[in-house]
Short mmCIF file of the C-alpha atoms (twelve columns), coordinates in Angstrom:
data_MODEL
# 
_entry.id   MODEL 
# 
loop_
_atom_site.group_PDB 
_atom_site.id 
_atom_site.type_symbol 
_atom_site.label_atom_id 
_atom_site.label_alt_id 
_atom_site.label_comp_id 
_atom_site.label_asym_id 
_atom_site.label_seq_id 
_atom_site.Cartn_x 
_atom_site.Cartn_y 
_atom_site.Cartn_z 
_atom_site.pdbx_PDB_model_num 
ATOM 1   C CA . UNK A 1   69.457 61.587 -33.411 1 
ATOM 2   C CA . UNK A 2   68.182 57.617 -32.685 1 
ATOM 3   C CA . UNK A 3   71.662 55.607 -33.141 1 
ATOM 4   C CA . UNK A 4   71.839 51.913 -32.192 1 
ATOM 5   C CA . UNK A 5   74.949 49.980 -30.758 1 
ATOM 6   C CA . UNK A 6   74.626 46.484 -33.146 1 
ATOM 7   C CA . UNK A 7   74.973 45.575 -36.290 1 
ATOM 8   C CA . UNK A 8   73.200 44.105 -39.440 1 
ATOM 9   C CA . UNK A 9   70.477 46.886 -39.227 1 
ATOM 10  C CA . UNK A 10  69.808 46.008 -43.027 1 
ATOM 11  C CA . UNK A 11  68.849 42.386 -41.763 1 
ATOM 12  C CA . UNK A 12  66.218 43.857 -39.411 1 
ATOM 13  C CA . UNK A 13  64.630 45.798 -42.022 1 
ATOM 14  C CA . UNK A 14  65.032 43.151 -44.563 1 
ATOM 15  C CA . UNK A 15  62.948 40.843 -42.065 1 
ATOM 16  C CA . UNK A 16  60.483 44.037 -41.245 1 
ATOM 17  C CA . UNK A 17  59.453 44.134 -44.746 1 
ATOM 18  C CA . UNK A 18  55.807 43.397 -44.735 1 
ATOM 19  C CA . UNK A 19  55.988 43.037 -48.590 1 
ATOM 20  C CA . UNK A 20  57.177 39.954 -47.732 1 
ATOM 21  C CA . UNK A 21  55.362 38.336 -44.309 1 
ATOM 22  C CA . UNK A 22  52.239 39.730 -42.871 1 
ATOM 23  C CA . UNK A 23  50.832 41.799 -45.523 1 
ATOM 24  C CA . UNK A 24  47.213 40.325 -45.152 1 
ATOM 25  C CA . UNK A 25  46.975 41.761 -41.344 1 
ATOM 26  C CA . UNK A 26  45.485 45.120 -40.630 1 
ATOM 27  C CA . UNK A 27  46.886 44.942 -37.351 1 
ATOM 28  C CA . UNK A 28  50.261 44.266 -36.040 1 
ATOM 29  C CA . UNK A 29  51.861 44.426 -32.509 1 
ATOM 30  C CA . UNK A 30  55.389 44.290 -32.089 1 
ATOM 31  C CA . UNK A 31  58.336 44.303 -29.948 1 
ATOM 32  C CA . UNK A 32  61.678 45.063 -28.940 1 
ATOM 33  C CA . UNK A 33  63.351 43.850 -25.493 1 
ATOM 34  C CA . UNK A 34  66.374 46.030 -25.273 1 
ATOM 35  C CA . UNK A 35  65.653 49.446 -26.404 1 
ATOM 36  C CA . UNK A 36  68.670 51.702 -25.445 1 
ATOM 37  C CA . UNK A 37  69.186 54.348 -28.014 1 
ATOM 38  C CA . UNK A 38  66.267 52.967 -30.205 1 
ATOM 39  C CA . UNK A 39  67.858 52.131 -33.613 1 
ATOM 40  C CA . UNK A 40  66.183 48.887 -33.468 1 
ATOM 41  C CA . UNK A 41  62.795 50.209 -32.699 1 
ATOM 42  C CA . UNK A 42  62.870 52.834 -35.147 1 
ATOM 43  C CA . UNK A 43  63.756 50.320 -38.235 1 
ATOM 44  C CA . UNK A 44  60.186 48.105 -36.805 1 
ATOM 45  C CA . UNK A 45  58.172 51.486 -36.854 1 
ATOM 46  C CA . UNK A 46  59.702 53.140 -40.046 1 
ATOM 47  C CA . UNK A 47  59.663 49.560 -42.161 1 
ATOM 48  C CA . UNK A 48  56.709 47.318 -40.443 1 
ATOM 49  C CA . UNK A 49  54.537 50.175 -39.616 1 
ATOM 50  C CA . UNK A 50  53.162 48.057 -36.953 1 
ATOM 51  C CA . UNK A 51  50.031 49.746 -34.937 1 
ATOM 52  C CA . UNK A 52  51.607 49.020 -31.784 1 
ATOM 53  C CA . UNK A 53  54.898 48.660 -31.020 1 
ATOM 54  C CA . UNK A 54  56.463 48.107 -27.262 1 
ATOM 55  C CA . UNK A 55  59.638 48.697 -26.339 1 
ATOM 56  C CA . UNK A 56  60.805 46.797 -22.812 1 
ATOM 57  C CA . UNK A 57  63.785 48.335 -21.406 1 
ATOM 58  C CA . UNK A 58  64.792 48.865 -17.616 1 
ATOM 59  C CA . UNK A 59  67.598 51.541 -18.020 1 
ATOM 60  C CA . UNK A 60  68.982 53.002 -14.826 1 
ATOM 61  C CA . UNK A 61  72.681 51.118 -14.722 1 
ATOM 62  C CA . UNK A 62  71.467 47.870 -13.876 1 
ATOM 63  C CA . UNK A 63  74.128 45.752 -12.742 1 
ATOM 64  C CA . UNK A 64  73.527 42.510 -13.835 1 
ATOM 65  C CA . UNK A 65  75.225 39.121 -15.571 1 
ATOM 66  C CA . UNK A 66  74.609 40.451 -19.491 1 
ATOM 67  C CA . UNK A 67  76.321 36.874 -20.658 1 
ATOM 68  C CA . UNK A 68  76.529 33.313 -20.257 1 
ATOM 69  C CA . UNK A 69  79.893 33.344 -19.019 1 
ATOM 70  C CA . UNK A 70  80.629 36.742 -17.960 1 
ATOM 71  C CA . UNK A 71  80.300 38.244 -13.949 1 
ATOM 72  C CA . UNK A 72  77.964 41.053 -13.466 1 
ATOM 73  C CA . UNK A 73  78.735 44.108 -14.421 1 
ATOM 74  C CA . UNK A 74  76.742 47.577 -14.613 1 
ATOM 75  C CA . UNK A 75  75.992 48.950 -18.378 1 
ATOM 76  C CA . UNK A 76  75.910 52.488 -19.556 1 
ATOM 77  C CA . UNK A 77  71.896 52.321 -20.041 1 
ATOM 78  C CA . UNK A 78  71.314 55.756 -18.081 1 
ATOM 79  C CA . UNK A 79  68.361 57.303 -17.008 1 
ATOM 80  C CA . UNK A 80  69.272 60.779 -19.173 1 
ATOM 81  C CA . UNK A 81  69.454 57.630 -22.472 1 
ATOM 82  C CA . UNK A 82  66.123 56.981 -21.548 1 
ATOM 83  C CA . UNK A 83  64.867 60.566 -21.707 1 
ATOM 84  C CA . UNK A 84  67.000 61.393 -24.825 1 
ATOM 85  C CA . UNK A 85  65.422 58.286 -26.813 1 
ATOM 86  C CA . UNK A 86  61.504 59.418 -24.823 1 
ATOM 87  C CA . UNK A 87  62.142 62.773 -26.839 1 
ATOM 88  C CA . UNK A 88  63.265 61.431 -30.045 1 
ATOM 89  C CA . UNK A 89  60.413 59.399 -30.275 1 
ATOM 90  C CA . UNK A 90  57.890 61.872 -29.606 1 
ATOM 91  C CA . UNK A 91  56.261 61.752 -32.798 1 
ATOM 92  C CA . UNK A 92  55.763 57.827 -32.920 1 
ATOM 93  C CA . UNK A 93  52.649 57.468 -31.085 1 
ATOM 94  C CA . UNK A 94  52.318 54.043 -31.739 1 
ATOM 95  C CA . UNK A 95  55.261 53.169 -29.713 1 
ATOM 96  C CA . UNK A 96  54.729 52.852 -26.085 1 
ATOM 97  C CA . UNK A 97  57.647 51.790 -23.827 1 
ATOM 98  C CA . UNK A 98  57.433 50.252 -20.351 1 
ATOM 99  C CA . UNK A 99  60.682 50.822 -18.186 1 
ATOM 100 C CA . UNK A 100 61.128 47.819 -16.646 1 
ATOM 101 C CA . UNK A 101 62.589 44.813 -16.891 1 
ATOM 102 C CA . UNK A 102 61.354 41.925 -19.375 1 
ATOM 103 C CA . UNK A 103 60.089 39.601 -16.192 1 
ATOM 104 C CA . UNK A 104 58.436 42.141 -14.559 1 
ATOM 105 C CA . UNK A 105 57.032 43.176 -18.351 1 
ATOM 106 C CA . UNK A 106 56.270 39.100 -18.482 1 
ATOM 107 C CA . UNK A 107 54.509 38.775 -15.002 1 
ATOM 108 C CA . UNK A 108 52.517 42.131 -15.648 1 
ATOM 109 C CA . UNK A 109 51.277 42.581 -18.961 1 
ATOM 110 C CA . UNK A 110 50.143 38.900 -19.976 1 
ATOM 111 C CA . UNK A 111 46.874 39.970 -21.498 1 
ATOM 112 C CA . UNK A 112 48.895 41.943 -24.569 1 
ATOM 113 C CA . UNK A 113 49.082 39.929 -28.066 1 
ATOM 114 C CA . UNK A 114 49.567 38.343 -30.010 1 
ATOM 115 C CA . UNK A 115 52.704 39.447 -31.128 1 
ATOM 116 C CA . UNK A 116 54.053 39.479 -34.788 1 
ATOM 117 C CA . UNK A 117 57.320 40.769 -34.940 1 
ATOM 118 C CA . UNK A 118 59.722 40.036 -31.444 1 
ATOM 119 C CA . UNK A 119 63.068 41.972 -31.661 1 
ATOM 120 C CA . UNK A 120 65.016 40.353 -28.711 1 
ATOM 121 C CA . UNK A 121 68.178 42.155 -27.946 1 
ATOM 122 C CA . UNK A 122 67.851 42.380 -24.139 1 
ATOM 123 C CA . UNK A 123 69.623 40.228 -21.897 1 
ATOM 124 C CA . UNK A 124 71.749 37.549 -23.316 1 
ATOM 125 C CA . UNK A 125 72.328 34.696 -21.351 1 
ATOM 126 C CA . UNK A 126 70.363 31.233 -22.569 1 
ATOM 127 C CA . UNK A 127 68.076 31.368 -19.885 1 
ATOM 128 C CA . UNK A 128 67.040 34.811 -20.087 1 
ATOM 129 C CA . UNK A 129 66.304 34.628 -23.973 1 
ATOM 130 C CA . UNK A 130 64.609 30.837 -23.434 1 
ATOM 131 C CA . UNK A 131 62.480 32.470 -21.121 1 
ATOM 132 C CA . UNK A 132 61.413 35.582 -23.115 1 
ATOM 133 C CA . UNK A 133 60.851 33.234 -26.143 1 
ATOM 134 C CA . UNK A 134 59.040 30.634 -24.578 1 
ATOM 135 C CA . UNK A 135 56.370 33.632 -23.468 1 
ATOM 136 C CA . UNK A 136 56.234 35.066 -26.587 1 
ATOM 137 C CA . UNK A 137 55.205 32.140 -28.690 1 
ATOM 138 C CA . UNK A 138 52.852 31.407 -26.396 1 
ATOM 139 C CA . UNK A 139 51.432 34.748 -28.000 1 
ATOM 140 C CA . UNK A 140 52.440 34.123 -31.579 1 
ATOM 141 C CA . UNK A 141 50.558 33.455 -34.793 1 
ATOM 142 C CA . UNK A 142 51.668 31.755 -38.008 1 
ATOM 143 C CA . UNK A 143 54.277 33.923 -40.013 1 
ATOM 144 C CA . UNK A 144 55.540 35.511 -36.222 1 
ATOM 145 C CA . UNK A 145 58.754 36.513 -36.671 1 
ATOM 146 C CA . UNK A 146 61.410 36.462 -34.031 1 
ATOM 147 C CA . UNK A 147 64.263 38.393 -34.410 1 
ATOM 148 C CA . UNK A 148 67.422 37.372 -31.898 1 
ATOM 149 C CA . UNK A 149 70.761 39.690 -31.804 1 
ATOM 150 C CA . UNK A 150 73.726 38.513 -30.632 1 
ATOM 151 C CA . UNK A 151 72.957 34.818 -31.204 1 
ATOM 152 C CA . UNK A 152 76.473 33.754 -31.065 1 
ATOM 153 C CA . UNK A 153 76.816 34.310 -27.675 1 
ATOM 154 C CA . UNK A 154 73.970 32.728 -26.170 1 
ATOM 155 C CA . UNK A 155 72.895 28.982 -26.716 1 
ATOM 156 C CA . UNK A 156 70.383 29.808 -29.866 1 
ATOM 157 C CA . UNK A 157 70.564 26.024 -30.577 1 
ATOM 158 C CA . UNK A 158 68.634 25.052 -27.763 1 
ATOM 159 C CA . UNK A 159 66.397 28.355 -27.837 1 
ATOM 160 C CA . UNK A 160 65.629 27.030 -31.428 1 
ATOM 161 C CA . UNK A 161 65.047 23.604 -30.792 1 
ATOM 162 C CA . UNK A 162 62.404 24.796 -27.930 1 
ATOM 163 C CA . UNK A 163 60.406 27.465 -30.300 1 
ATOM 164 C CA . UNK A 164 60.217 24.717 -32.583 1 
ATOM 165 C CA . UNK A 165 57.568 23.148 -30.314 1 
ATOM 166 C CA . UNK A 166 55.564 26.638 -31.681 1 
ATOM 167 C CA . UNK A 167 56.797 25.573 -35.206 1 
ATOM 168 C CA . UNK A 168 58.988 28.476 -35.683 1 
ATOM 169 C CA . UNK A 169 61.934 27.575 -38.221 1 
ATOM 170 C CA . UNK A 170 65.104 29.881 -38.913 1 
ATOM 171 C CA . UNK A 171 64.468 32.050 -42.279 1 
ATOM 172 C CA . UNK A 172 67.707 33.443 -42.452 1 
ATOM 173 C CA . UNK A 173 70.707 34.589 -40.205 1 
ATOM 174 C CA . UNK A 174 73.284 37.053 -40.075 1 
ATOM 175 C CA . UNK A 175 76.600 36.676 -37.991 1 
ATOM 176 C CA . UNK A 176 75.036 38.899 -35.119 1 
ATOM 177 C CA . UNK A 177 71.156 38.169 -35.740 1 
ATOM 178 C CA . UNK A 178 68.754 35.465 -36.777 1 
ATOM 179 C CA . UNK A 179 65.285 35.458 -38.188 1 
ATOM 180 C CA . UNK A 180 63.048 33.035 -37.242 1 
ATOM 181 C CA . UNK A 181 59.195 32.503 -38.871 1 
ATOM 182 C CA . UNK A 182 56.354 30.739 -37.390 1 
ATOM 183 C CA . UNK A 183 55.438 27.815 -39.632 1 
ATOM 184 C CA . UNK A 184 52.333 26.011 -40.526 1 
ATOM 185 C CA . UNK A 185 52.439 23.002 -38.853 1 
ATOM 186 C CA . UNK A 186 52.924 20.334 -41.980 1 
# 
């Protein structure tokens, strides 16, 4: 059974609807940084249908600073999660999933895009989520969308006000997540 650990689910499919933003592209790549029990991932395959979607996720009990102003600390993202959410997404093969961390994922795998759909619900310190953003617009379109959980506890302000050198405005927001869309530059 694919659970998730968030909340506002309904948000994520509401902005995975492609009645409502890409429905003129035959092919769609997304994303999700931050897998662990794949809720997340499963809304993106089930609602956008996307022909590709990645899912970047280290696992393995990292122990690392997961907020701004928090010490270090060591997660419950197990090796045996990993393998649980591997066999409950057997059947999806258009989701592929690279265990590793997002800047190895960054420095790696450059030559994938562009993106349409970013899920980012990885690590959540500003500099962590600037960075991730920042490399994904590089490999956005117009009508990206970049969906950011747990905005409250990072500095989305200044996240926002740097993706909106890519043009990307906020659509809507949630108390735990925020949609931004990738404008036409008026």
């Amino acid at each position: 059974m694919i659970r998730g650990d968030s909340t506002e689910y309904e948000l994520l499919q509401k902005w995975c609807d492609r009645k409502h933003f890409l429905k003129h592209l035959e092919y769609i790549t997304s994303c999700e940084i931050g897998v662990r029990e794949g809720m997340g991932s499963k809304i993106i395959l089930d609602t956008l249908k996307p022909n590709l979607h990645i899912g970047i996720d280290p696992y393995g009990n990292l122990n690392y600073q997961h907020y701004d102003h928090t010490p270090a600390y060591t997660c419950d993202y197990t090796d045996q999660m990993y393998e649980q959410m591997v066999q409950d997404f057997k059947d999806y093969n258009n989701f592929k999933v690279f265990k590793i961390t997002d800047i190895d994922f960054m420095n790696r795998y450059h030559h994938i895009g562009p993106f349409q759909l970013v899920h980012f619900d990885g690590p959540h310190m500003t500099k962590d989520v600037l960075r991730e953003a920042i490399y994904f617009a590089d490999k956005s379109a117009i009508g990206t969308r970049f969906i950011f959980d747990d905005y409250p506890k990072y500095n989305m302000k200044l996240i926002s006000d740097v993706l909106s050198h890519w043009n990307f405005k906020i659509l809507e927001n949630g108390q735990n997540k925020i949609c931004l869309e990738r404008q036409i530059q008026s």
